[in-house]
N, C-alpha and C positions, 0 to 999 in steps of 0.2 A: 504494500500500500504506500502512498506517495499523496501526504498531505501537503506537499509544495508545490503542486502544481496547478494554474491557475484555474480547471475545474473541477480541482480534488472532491467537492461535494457533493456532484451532481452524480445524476443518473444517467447512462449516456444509451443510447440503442449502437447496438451493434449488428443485428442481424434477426430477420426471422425466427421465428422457431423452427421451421419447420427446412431452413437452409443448410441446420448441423447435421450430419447422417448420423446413424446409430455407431457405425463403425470406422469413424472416421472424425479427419477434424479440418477447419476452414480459415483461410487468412480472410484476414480484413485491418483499416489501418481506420484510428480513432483519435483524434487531435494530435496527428502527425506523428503518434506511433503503431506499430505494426503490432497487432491481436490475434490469439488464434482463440478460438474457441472448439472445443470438443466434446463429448458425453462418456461417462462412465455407463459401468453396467447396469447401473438403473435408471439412466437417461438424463440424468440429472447434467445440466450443460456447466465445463468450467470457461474462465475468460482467464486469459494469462497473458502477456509480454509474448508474443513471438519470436521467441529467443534463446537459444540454446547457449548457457554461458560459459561452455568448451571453446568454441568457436565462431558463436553468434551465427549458426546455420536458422533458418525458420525451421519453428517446428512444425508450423500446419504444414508442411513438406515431407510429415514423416507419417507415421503410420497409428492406432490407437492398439494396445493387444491387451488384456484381462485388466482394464481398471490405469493403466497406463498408458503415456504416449512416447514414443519413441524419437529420438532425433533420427532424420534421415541421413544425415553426415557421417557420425562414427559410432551409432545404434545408444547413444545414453538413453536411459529408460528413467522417468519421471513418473510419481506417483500422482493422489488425487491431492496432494497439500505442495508439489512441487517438487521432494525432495527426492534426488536421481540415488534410485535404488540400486543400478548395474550399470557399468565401464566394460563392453564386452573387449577391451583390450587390455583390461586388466580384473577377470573375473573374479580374483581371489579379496581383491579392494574393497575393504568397506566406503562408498562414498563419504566425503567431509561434510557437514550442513551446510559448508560453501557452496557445495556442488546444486544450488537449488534455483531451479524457474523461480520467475518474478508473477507470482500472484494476483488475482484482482479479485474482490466482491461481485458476485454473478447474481442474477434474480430473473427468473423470467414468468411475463406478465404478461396479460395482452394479446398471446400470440408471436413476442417481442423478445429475444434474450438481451438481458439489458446488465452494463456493469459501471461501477465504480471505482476512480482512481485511487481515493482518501477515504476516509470516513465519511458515509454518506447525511446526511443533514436533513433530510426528511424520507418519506416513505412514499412508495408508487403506489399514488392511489387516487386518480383522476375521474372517476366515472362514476353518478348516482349507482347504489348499489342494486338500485331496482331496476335502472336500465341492463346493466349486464344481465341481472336475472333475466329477467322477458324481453329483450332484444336478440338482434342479429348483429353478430360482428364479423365483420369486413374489414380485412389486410391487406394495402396494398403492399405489390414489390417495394422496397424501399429504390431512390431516384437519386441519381446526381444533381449537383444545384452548381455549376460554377460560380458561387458568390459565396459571402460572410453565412453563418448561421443566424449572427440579429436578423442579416435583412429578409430571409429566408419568414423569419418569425414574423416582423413588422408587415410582410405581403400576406399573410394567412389573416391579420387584425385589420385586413383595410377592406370596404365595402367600396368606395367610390371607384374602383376599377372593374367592378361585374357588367357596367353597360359596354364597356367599352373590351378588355380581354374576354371574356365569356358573355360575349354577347350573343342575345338568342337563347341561351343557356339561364344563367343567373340573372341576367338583365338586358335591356334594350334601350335603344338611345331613344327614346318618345320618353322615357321615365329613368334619368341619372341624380334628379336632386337625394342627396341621403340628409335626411332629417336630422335634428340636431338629437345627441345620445346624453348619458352621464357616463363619466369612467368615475370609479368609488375605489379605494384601496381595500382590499380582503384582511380582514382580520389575523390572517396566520403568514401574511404577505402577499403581498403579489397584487394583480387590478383587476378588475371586473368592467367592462364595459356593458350596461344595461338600458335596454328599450331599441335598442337598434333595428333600425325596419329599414327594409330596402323593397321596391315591385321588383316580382319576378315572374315572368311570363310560367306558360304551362311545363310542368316536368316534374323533377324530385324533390320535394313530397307535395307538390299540388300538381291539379287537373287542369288550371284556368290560370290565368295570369291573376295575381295578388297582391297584397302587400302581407310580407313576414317579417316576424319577431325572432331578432339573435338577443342572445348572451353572449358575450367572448371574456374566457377569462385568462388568464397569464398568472400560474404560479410558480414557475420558475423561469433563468432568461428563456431557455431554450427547449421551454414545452407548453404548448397553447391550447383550451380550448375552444370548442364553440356549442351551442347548443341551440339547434332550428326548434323553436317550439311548435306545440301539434298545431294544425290547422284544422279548421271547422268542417273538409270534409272527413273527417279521421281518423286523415295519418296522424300516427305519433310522432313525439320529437327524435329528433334528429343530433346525435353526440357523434364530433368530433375531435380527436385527437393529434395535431400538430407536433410530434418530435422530433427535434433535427441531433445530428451528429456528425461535428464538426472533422473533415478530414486534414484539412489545414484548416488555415487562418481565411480562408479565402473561395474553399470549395465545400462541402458539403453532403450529407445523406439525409434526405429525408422521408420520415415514415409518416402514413396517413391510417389511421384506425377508424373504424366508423363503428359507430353502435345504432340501430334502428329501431325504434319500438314500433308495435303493431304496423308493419309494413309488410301486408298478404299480396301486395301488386307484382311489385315486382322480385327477380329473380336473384341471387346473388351475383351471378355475373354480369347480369347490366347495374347493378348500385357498385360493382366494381369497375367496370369502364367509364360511368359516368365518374365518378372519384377519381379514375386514372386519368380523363380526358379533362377535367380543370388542373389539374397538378401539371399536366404535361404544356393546358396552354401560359399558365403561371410561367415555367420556367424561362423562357427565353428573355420574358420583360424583366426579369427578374436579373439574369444574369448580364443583360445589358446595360442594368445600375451600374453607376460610378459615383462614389469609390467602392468598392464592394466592401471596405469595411463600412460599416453602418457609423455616420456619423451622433457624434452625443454632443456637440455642439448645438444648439439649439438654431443659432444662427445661420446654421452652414445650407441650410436648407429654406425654402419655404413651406407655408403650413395652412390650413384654411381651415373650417372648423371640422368639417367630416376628419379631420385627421388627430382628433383629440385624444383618441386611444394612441397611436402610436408615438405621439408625441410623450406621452405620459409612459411608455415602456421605453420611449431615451433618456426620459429625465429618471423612470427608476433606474437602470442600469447605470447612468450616472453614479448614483446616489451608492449604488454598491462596489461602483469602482471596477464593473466587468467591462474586462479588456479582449477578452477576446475575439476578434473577429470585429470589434469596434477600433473608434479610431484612436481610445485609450490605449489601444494596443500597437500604435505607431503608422 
């Protein structure tokens, strides 16, 4: 664990659930280092350093055999707590405790295997508990973002671009004004944006074009939600889950969950392409921002009032001095 590093607290997503094989293990790289994650014999996924500290071989390169994973380079075998049990070049060795992978806290939620740099600082737990009971949850693939993770964030909290990037979809140009909202600070931290209505022509979760009721809340920098309340013909509401995972300073992974309550219309694979099809026309306007790290200067930008929410998650990350992927961070 690595409580110096400047997201030692958070939760971070690293990959699906359902990306890690039973018998096997996978690379991935997470605020510019290299991760491998793998399963024991009870399925249980670990997250460690990608790193073999013989020779700095990756291990998602190597192989998983009875509860252990193996360097592909010169076969060190690693337990489920890190510590390398056999030197097949020197079989008769008891390993040193030196001899140990670099560990990480693993949790997986969601459908999501998610881990930990430091000691974690709160608990993954984003969703009415009633929704997960009597809903539908939908995973997308996680996506590249060529940009910062704020800005990644601050595009998920903005309404005033649904007439114009998902147009047709979310919104149309005969209806762009976004009504004035309240952003309220949360009790346990973080901000709630409440009363927000935007028209949106016919689709998910209406029949007809309408005007709908969001929530958007923000409880940590770099996980967002939203929540579509039901509408009068009834469907129920609609939970969103927004978490990014920063590969640098600059580029990005991010995951989209959805939770559905009473939605008999339609199918998982269409509330999955439509999900995929706003995130995928998101990304390009997204990565065409400059600078891509997300400015915390207040000035640096212009701001109008539909932009109340995201002005208010620059001035909180301000306030906590997160730098990464901002332009606290150079």
């Amino acid at each position: 664990m690595r409580d110096d590093h400047p997201l030692a607290g958070e939760w971070l997503p690293v990959c699906n659930s359902d990306d890690v094989p039973a018998d096997g293990a996978r690379g991935f790289t997470v605020a510019d280092e290299r991760i491998v994650v793998w399963r024991d014999s009870l399925g249980v996924a670990h997250v460690w350093r990608d790193y073999c500290p013989h020779r700095g071989a990756q291990l998602s390169l190597g192989s998983v055999e009875r509860d252990r994973i193996v360097c592909p380079y010169h076969g060190w075998s690693y337990d489920i707590e890190g510590q390398c049990l056999h030197i097949p070049s020197n079989p008769s060795l008891r390993p040193s405790k030196r001899a140990c992978a670099t560990t990480y806290l693993a949790e997986e939620k969601y459908g999501v295997v998610w881990m930990c740099i430091g000691e974690p600082s709160y608990a993954l737990d984003f969703y009415p508990e009633a929704a997960i009971e009597g809903g539908r949850r939908i995973n997308l693939a996680p996506q590249t973002v060529r940009s910062s993770a704020p800005r990644v964030v601050e595009n998920f909290l903005d309404m005033a671009h649904f007439s114009f990037v998902h147009r047709g979809i979310l919104g149309v140009q005969d209806h762009t004004e976004v009504p004035d909202y309240d952003v309220v600070p949360l009790a346990n931290g973080g901000l709630e944006a409440r009363q927000c209505r935007y028209w949106q022509p016919a689709g998910i979760p209406g029949q007809s074009g309408a005007m709908f009721e969001y929530v958007y809340r923000v409880k940590r920098p770099l996980i967002a939600m939203l929540t579509k309340m039901a509408s009068d013909d009834g469907q129920g509401a609609l939970h969103i889950m927004l978490a990014v995972s920063p590969v640098t300073q600059t580029e990005t992974r991010v995951w989209l969950v959805s939770i559905h309550e009473n939605d008999a219309t339609h199918s998982d694979q269409s509330l999955y392409d439509f999900n995929m099809e706003i995130l995928l026309q998101d990304t390009p306007i997204v990565e065409s921002q400059w600078p891509k790290r997300l400015p915390l200067d207040l000035d640096a930008e212009l701001h109008q009032k539909c932009d109340r929410m995201s002005v208010a998650y620059r001035r909180w990350l301000g306030e906590q001095a997160f730098a990464y992927g901002t332009s606290l961070g150079g």
